[in-house]
PAKE-717247 format. One record per atom (N, C-alpha, C, CB): x, y, z. Coordinates in steps of 0.2 Angstrom, whole numbers, padded with zeros to 4 digits, always signed. Glycine has a CB too. Example, Ala and Ser with C-alpha at 12.3 -4.5 7.8 and 13.67 -1.06 7.14 Angstrom:
BEGIN
+0066-0028+0039
+0062-0022+0039
+0066-0016+0039
+0057-0022+0045
+0064-0011+0035
+0068-0005+0036
+0064+0000+0039
+0070-0003+0029
//
This chain:
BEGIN
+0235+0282+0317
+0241+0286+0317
+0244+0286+0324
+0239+0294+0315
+0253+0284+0323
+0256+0286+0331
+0254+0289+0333
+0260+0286+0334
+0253+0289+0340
+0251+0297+0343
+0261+0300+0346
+0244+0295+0354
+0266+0295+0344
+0273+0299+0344
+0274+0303+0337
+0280+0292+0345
+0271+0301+0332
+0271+0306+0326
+0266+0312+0328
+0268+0303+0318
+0260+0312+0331
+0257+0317+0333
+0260+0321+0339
+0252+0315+0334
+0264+0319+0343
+0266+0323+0349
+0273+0328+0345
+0268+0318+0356
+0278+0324+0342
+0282+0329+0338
+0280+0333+0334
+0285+0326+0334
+0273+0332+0329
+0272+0337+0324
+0269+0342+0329
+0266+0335+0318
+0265+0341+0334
+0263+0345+0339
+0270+0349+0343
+0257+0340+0344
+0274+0346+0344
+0282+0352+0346
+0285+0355+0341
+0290+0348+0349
+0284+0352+0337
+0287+0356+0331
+0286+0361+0330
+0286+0354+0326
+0278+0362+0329
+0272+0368+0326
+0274+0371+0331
+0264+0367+0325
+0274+0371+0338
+0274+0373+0344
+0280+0378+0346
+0274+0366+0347
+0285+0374+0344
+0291+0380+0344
+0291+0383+0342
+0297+0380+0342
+0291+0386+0334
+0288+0390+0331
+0286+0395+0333
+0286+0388+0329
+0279+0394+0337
+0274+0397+0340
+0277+0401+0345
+0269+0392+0343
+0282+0396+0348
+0285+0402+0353
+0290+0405+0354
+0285+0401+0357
+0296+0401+0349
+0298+0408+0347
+0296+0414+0343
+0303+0407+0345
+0291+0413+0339
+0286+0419+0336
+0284+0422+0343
+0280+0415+0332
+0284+0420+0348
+0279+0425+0355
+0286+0429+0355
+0276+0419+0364
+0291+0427+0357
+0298+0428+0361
+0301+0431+0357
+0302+0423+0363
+0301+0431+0348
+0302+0437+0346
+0301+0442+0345
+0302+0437+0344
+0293+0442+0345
+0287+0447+0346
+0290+0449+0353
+0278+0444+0346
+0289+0448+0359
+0287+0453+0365
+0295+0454+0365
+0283+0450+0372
+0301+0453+0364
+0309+0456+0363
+0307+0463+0359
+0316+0449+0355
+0305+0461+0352
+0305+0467+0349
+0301+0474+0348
+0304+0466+0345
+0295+0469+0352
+0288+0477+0353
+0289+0479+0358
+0279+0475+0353
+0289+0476+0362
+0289+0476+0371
+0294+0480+0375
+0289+0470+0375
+0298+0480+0373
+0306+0478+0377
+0308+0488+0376
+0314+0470+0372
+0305+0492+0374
+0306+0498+0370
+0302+0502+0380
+0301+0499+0360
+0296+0499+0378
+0288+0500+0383
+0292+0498+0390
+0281+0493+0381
+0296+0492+0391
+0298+0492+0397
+0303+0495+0399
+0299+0487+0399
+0307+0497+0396
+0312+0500+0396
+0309+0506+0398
+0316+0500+0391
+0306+0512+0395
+0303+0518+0397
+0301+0516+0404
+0297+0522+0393
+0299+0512+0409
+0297+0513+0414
+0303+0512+0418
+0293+0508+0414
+0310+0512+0416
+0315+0511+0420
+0319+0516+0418
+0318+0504+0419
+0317+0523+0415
+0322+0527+0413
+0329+0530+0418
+0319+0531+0410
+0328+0530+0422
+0333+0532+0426
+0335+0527+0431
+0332+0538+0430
+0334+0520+0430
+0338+0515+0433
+0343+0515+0432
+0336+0510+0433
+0349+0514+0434
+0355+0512+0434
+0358+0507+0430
+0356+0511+0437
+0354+0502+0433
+0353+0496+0430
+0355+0494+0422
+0348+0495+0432
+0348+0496+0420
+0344+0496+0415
+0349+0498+0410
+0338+0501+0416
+0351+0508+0413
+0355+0512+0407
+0361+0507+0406
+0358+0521+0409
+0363+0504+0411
+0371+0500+0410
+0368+0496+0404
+0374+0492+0419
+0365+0491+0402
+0362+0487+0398
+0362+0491+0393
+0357+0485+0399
+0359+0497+0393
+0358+0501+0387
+0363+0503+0383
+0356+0507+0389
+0366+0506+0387
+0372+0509+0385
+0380+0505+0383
+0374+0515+0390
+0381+0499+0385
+0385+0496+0384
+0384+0492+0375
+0386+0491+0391
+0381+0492+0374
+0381+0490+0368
+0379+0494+0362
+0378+0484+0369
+0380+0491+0356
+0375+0495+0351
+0369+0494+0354
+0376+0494+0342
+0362+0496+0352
+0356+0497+0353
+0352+0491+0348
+0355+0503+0352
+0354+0492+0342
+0351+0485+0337
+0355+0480+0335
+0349+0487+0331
+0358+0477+0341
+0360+0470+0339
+0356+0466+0342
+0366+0467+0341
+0355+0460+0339
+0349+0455+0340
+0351+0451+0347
+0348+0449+0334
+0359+0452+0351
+0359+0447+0355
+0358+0453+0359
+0364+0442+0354
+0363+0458+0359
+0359+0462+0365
+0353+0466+0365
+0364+0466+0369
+0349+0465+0361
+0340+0465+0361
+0340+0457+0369
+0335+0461+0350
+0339+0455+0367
+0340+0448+0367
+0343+0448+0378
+0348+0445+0359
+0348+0449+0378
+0349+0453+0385
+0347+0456+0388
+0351+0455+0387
+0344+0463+0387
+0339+0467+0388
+0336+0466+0391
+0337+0469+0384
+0331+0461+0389
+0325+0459+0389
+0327+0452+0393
+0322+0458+0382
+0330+0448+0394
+0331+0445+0398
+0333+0449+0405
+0336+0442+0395
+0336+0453+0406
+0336+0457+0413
+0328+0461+0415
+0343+0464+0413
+0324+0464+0409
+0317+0464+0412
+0312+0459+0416
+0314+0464+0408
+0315+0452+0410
+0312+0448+0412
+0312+0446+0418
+0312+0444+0410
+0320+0446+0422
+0323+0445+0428
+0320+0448+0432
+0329+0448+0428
+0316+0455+0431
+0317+0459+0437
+0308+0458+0438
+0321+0469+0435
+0305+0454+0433
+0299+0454+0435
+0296+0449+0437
+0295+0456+0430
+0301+0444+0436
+0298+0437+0436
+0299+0437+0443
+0302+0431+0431
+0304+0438+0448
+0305+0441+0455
+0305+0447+0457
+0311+0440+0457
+0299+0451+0456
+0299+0458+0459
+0302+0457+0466
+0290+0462+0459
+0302+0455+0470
+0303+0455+0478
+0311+0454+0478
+0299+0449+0481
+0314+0449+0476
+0319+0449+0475
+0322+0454+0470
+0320+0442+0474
+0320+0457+0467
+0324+0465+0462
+0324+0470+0467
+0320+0468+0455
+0319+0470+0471
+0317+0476+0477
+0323+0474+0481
+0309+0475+0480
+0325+0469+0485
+0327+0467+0488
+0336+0467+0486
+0323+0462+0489
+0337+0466+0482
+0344+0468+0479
+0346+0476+0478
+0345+0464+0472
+0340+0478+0477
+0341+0485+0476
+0343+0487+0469
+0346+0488+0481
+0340+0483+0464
+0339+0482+0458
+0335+0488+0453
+0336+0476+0458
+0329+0488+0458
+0322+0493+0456
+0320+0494+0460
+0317+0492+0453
+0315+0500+0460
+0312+0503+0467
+0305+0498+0466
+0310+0513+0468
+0300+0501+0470
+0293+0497+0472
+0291+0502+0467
+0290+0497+0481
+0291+0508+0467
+0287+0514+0461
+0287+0511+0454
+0292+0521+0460
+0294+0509+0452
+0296+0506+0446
+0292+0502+0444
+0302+0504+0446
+0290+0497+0449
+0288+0491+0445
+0281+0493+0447
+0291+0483+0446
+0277+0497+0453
+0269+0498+0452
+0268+0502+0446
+0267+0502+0457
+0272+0504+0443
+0270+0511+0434
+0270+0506+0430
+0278+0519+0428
+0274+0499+0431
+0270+0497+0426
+0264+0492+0427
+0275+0494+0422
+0261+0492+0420
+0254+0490+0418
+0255+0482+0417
+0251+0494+0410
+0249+0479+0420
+0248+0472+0422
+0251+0468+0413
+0238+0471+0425
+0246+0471+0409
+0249+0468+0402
+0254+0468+0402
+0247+0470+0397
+0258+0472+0402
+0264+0472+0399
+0269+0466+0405
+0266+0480+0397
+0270+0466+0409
+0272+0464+0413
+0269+0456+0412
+0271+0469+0419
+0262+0453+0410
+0262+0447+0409
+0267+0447+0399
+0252+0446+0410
+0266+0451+0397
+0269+0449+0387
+0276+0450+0389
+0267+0456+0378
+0281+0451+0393
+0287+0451+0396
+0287+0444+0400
+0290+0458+0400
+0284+0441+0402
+0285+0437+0410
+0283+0431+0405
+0278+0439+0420
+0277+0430+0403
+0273+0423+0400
+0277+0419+0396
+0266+0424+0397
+0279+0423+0390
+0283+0418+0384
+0289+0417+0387
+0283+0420+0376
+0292+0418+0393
+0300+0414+0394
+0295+0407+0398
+0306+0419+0401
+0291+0409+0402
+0285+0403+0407
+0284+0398+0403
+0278+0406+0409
+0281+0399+0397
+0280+0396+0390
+0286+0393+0387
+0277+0401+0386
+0292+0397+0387
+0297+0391+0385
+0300+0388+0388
+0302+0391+0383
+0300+0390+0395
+0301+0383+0401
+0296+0377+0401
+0300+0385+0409
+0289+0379+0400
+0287+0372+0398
+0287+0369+0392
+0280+0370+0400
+0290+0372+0387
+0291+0368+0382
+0298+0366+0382
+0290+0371+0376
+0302+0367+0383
+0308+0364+0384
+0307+0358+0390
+0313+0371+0387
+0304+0359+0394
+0300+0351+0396
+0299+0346+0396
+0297+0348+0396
+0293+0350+0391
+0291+0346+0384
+0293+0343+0379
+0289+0348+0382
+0298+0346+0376
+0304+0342+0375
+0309+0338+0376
+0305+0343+0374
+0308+0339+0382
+0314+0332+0387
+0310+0326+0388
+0317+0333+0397
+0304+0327+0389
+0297+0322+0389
+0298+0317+0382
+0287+0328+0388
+0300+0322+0376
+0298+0320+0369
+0307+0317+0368
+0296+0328+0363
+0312+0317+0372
+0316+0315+0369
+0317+0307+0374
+0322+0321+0368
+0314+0306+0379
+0313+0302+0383
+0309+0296+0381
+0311+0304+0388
+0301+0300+0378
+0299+0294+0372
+0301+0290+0366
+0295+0297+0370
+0308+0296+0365
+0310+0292+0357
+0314+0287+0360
+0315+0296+0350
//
């Protein structure tokens, strides 16, 4: 068998996979981090500027968590979030918010890899 039919079927399945993660932690998660930010400023701006159940600003939301975790130092540092804020939250959660964007940076890669091979 090519191993270029096997590396596609393997991206293919693969997306999937992760947008299935990235939908999951948008939808389950993003409620969880949010309680940890209840009187951020920040945060409420996000909140409140939009309806609450649209998929795209879900979708933002969760992209400014992701923001603030994936650079704790630099969020501190902008005066974004305190040091408190981000010590309440719990190691898990902070990796199901942080990992599957990590994860679609190397697939996205991964796919420039795959479009270089064809």
């Amino acid at each position: 068998m090519d191993y270029f039919l096997v590396y596609t079927a393997v991206m293919v399945v693969g997306t999937f996979i992760v947008l299935g993660l990235m939908l999951f932690a948008g939808c389950t998660k993003l409620e969880a981090l949010e309680s940890y930010f209840s009187e951020n400023a920040e945060v409420r701006k996000y909140q409140q500027r939009w309806r609450p159940n649209q998929r795209f600003v879900r979708f933002n939301r969760m992209g400014l968590m992701i923001d603030i975790l994936r650079r704790p130092k630099r969020s501190v540092k902008e005066g974004l979030v305190t040091e408190a804020e981000l010590a309440a939250i719990p190691l898990t959660l902070k990796r199901w918010a942080v990992w599957p964007y990590r994860l679609v940076m190397f697939w996205s890669i991964s796919w420039g890899y795959w479009g270089t091979w064809l």
